[in-house]
C-alpha positions as CSV (number, residue, x, y, z in Angstrom):
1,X,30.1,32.4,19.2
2,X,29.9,35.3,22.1
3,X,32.1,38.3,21.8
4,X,35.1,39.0,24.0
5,X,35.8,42.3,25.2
6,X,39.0,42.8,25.6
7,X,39.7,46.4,27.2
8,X,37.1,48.5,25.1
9,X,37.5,46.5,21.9
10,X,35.4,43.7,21.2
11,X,35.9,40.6,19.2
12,X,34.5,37.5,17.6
13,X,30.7,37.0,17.7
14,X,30.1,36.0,14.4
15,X,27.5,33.3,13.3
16,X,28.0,29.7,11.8
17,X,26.3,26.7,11.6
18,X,26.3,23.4,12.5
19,X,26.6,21.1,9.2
20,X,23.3,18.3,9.3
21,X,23.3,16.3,6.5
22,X,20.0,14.6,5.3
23,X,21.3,11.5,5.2
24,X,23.6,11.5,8.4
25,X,23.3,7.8,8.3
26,X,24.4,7.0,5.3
27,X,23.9,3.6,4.0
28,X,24.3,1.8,7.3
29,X,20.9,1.7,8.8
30,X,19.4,-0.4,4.9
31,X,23.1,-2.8,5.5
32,X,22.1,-3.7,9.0
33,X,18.2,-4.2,7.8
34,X,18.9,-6.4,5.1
35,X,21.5,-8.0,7.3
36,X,19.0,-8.2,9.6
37,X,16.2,-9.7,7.3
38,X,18.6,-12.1,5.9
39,X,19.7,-13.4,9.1
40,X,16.4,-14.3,10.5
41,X,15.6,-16.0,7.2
42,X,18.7,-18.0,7.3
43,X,18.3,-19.6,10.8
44,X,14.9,-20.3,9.8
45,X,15.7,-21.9,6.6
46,X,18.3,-24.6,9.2
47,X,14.6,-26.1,10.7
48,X,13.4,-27.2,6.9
49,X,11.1,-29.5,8.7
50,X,9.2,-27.0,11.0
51,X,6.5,-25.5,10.1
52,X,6.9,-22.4,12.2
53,X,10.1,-21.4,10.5
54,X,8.8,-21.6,7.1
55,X,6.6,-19.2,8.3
56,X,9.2,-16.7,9.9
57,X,11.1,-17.4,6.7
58,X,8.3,-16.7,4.1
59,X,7.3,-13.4,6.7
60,X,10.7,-11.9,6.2
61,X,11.0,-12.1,2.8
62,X,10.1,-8.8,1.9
63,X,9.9,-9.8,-2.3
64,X,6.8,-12.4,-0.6
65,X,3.2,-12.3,-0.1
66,X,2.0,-13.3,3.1
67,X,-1.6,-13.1,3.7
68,X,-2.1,-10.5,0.6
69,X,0.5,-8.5,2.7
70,X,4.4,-8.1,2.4
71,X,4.9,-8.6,6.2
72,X,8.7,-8.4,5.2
73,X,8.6,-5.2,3.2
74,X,6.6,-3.4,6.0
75,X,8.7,-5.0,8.4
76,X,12.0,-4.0,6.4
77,X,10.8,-0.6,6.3
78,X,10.4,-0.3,9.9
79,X,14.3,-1.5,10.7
80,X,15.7,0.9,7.9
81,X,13.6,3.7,10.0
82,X,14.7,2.4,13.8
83,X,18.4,1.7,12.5
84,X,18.5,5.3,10.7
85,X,17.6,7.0,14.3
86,X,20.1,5.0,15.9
87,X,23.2,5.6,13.7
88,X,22.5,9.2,13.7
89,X,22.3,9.4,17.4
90,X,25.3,7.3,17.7
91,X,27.2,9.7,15.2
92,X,25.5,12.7,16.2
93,X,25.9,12.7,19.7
94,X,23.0,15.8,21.2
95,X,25.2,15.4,24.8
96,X,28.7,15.7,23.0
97,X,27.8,18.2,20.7
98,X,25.8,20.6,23.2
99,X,29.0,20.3,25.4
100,X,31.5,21.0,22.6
101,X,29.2,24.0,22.2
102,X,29.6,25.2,25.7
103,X,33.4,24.4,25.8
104,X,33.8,27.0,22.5
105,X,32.0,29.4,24.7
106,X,29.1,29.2,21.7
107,X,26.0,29.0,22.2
108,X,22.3,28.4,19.6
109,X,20.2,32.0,19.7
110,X,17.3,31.7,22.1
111,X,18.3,28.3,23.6
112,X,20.0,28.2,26.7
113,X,23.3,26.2,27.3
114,X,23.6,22.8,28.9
115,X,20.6,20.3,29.0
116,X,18.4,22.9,27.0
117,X,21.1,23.1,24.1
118,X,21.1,19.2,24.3
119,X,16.8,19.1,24.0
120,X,16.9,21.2,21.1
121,X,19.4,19.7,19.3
122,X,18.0,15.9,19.9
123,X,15.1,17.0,18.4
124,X,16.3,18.9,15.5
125,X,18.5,15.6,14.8
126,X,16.0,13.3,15.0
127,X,13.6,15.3,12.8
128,X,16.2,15.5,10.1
129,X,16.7,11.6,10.9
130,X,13.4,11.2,10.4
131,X,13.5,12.6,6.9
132,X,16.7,11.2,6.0
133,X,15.3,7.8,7.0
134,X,11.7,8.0,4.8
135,X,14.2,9.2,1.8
136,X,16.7,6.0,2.5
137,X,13.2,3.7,2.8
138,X,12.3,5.3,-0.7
139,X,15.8,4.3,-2.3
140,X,16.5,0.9,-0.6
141,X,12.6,0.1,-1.0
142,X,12.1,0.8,-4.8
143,X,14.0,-1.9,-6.2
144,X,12.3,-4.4,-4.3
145,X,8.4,-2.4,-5.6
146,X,9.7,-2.3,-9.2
147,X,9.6,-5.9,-9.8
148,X,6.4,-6.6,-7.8
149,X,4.3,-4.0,-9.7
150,X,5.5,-4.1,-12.9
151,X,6.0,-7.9,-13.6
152,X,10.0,-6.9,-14.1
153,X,12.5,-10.1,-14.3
154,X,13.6,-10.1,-10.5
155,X,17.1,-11.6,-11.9
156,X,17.9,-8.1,-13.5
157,X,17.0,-5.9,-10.4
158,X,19.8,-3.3,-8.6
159,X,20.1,-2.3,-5.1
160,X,19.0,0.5,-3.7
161,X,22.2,0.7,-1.4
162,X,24.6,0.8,-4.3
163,X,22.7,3.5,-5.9
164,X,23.6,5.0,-2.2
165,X,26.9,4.4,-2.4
166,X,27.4,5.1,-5.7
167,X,25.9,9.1,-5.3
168,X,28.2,9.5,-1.9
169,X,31.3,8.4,-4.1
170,X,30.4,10.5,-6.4
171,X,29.6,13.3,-4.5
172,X,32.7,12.8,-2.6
173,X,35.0,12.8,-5.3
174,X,33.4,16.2,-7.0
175,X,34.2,17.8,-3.8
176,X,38.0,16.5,-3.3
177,X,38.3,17.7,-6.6
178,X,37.1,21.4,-6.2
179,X,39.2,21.6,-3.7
180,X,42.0,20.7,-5.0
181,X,41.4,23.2,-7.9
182,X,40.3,25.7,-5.6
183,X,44.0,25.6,-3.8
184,X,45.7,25.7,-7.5
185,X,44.3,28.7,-7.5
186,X,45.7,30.5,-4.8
């Protein structure tokens, strides 16, 4: 935030931060790529008769070999990455936020205000997007891998997203709960 000078005193100008989590996304972007992947398989799986949708069918189904590939694993992984940078950009707006920034009269060090502010801050989102989507791949993908490589019963497998949700409850209840002990202590 820039200092006000106010006569010959001067105030404010400290430093802060803007909170990114890793994970911005949350579980959204693996709900709306299995939703996805499941939806395509369903209206394929109404033509019984056509050949061409048992293909589409047997191509998203990312537990399926298709050609020695998993067509639906790769293309699962691609919709978990694409959803993940649009559910961050649609919560983590770089317009909004670079003009809440200039309405605070605050400003990032060495990046000027307005479209500049906005540049930086797309990118620096989308890299952390970026990350947070290769670790949400990692999580949602390695229950599907488990089974595949290691001749596991399929039957007895857990999903990556409630491990997700799980952690985030979790998380979120430690937190509520330090706070509350940290105002019984005032």
């Amino acid at each position: 935030y820039a200092k006000k000078v106010v006569g010959r005193k001067m105030y404010g100008g400290q430093n802060t931060h803007i909170p990114l989590k890793l994970a911005m996304a949350g579980v959204m972007p693996v709900i709306f790529a299995s939703s996805f992947m499941m939806a395509v398989v369903t209206i394929a799986s109404m033509f019984p008769n056509s050949e061409t949708a048992n293909t589409v069918a047997a191509v998203f189904n990312y537990s399926t070999k298709g050609g020695g590939v998993y067509w639906g694993l790769i293309i699962y992984v691609v919709l978990i990455i694409m959803f993940t940078f649009f559910w961050t950009n649609m919560q983590m707006d770089p317009k909004k936020l670079s003009e809440q920034l200039a309405k605070n009269n605050s400003f990032i060090p060495g990046i000027r205000q307005g479209r500049e502010t906005e540049k930086y801050l797309f990118r620096v989102i989308n890299r952390v997007a970026f990350v947070g989507g290769l670790v949400l791949t990692a999580i949602a993908v390695l229950p599907v891998l488990l089974p595949i490589y290691f001749d596991l019963d399929a039957s007895i497998a857990f999903g990556g997203t409630s491990i997700i949700i799980l952690v985030g409850v979790a998380s979120e209840t430690y937190e509520q709960i330090k706070s509350k002990l940290a105002g019984k202590n005032y």
